[in-house]
Each structure stands twice: as C-alpha cells, then as structure tokens.
N, C-alpha and C positions, 0 to 999 in steps of 0.2 A: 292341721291348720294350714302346712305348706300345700296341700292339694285344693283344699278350700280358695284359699289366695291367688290358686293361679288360676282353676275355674272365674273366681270372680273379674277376674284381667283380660280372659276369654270371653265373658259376658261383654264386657263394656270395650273389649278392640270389634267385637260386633255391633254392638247397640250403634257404635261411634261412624262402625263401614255404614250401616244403613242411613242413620242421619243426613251423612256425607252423600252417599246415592242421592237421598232426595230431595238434599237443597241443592244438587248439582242439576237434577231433572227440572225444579224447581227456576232455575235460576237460566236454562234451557228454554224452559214454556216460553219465559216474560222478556226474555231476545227475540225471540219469535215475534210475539205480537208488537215489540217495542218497532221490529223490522218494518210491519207491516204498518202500524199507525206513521212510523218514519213516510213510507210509501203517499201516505196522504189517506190510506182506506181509513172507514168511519165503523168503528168495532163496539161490539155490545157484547154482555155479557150472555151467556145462550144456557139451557141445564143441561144436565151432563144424563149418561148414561148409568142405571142405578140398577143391580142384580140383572133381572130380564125386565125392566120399565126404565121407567124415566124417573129423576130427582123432582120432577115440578109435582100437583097434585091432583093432575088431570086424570079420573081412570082412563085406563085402556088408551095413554096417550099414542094418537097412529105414527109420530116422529118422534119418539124419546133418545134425548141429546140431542135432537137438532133444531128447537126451537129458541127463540129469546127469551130471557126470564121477566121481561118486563110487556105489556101491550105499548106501551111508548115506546119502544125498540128504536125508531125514525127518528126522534127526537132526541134520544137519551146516547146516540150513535156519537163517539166519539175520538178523531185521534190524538190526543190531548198525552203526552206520554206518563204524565202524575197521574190522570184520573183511571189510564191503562194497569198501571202499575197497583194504585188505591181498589178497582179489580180483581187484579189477578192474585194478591195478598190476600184479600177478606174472601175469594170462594178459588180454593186453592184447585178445587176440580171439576169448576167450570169450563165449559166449549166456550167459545166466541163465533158469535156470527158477525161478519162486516156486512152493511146497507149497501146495495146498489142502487145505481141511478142518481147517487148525490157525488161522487167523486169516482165513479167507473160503474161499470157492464160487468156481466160474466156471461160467458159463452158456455155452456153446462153440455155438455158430449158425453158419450160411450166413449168406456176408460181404450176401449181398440180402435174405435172411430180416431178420440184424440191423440193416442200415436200415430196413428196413420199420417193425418193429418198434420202433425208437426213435425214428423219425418218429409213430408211434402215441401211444407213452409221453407223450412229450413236447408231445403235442397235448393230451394228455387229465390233463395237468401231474402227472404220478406222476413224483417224484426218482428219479433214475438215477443209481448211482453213478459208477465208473472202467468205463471201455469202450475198449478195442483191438480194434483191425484187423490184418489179418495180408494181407499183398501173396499171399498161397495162396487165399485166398477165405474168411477165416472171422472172427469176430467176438465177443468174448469179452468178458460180463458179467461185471464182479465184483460179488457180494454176501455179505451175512453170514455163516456159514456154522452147518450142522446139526450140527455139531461132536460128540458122542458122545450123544445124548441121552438121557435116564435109563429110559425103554423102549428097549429093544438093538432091541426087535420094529421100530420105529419108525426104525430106519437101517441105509442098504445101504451097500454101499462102493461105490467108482468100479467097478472091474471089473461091475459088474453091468449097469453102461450102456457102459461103454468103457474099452479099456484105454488109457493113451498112447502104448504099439505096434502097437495095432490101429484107431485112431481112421478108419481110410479105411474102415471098412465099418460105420460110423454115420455117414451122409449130414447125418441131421435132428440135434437137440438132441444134445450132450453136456455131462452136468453133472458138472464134475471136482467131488469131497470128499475125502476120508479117503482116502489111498493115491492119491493122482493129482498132476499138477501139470502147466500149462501154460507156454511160452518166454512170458518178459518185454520188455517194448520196454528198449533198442533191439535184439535179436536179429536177427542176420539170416539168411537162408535162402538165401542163395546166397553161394557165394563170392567171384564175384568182378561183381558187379550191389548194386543199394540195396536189393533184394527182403528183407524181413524184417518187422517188427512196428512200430507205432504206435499213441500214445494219442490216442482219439477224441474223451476224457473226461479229464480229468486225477487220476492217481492219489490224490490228496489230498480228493477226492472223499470224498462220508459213503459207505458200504457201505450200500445198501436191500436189506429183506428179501426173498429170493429170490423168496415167491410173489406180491410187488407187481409182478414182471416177466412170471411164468411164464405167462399166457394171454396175450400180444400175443406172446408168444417161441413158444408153442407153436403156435400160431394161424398166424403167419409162416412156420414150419419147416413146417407142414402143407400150406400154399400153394405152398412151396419145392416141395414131394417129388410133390403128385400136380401139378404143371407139369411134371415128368419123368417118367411111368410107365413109359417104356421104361427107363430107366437105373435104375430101382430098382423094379422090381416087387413085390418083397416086404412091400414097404413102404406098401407100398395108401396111404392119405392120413395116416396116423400119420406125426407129428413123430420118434417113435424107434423104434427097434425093440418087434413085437411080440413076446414070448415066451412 
C-alpha cells in the first residue's frame, strides 16, 4: 500500500508540473497578443496548424495555420483586450493574424534581407518600430500605414504586390495594406515543433513611417534576389516583382 501511495503522489506532482507548464504557456500566448492589441493592431482569430494540414476544412489547404477562421476577417479584426482574451480562451490553439492597412503596414522581407537591413537602420540610427521573425525565413516591418489616402490615384491594394495565398511567388519585398494581413507572434507553424513567429522588436514600439525603412529594405531584398539568379530568374535584381 506504501509503494502504491507514493506512485500515486508521483502521478499527480506530474500531472500538477504539466498543468502548471501550460497555464504558464497559456498565460504567455494572451501577454503576447494583450501586447500587441495594447499596440493598437487589429487581431483575429487565424487556424492553427493540425498533424500535416490545417484545423479549418478546406482540402489541401495551400496555408494551413496561416489563414483567418472567419471570411469577415476585416471586420471581426479587433483590439479590444476582453474580446482578445474571450479568443484566446475559447480556441486555446489558435494563430492570430492582425489586419493591415487599418492601424499599420507590414514590410514582409527575407528573414537575411531583414537583418541586413536593420543592422543598417540601426547603424545609421533611423527608429524602427515592431519587427518579427518568422522560423520560415521571413521578417516583418511594422509601420504606419497609407490607409485610404485622399488621392485613390496614390493607393494600391495588397493584391497588387501579393496575395496572402500566393506570397511564395514573391521572393523579394511584400508590403501588406488595405486587404492583407500577416500571422501574429506567438503563431505557430508547425504542429507539433516550436516552428512559428517572434518579436525581434517589441510590439509597443512607435510605428515609423514606412519610407524611413524602404531603401535599406529594398536595397537588402535586391542583394537577396540577384545572390540567387538561378532560383528567381525573373526577377533580375529587383526587390519585387516587375510588371
């Protein structure tokens, strides 16, 4: 009975370590996003990465985890810290994506382009706001954003540089706005690995205005693309797509 008893004391100073792990992982995620809604970004719920697919129900989903769970994404996009919270309880292993174009830009780089680059910046003391890494190779400016500008002539939408289901065939520079949104840390990208997103910069960061970045970013991606001409031909030394 006395070996019984201490087995079952072993059982449950285990059961009680793991609990503890992952309301502390738990309680980790919703700092995070509480960070980033603090920031002013506008966060939605996104699905997660599920065996080798996705949790949504889409066969052969081409971004599994990294889309939003709802088509109202834009609308339903919130920093509201009760409704982040009311979130991140009810789907505990949800990604979040934040909406660009309504309270910032993201400047989307090669994860070596955007060292380079903010090794640059920050040589040459130009403020840089929030910056993430992504464990896939990318690296993601946040800045103010071009938001509807009062000449329409004077704003494109994201699609016109990249969609967020086509982004693998834009190598160089993707600048999400108006109609785009990129996955938020802590998002992960695999299911069952630590593979997913981190802040390089902390979200609470000031937002700088996007063309204080855009020659060290473009400059970097341009480096990136003709150091591979085989792998992207098309792309001659241009940071993005010619058209």
């Amino acid at each position: 009975m006395e070996r019984e008893g201490r087995f079952s004391q072993w059982l449950r100073r285990r059961s009680k370590s793991a609990d503890d792990t992952a309301a502390e992982a738990a309680r980790a995620r919703e700092d995070l996003l509480l960070a980033s809604a603090a920031a002013g970004f506008p966060l939605a719920p996104a699905a997660c990465p599920e065996g080798y697919g996705c949790s949504c129900e889409r066969i052969g989903c081409p971004t599994p985890g990294r889309h939003p769970v709802s088509f109202a994404w834009q609308t339903q996009a919130s920093s509201d810290p009760e409704q982040i919270l009311r979130w991140a309880r009810s789907r505990p292993l949800a990604n979040f994506i934040t909406a660009t174009g309504l309270a910032h830009d993201v400047l989307d780089v090669p994860l070596s382009a955007g060292e380079s680059a903010l090794e640059r910046l920050e040589r040459e003391e130009v403020e840089v706001g929030p910056v993430a890494a992504t464990s896939d190779g990318r690296m993601h400016f946040y800045t103010t954003t071009r938001g509807t500008p009062d000449d329409e002539d004077e704003w494109w939408p994201c699609e016109l540089d990249c969609h967020p289901e086509t982004m693998d065939e834009h190598p160089g520079m993707r600048w999400h706005c108006r109609g785009s949104y990129v996955l938020l840390p802590p998002s992960r990208l695999e299911a069952d690995s630590g593979a997913g997103l981190s802040w390089v910069r902390a979200p609470e960061r000031e937002l700088p205005d996007p063309l204080t970045l855009l020659e060290a970013l473009t400059d970097a991606c341009a480096v990136y693309v003709a150091a591979q001409p085989d792998e992207f031909p098309e792309y001659g030394r241009a940071s993005w797509p010619v058209r």
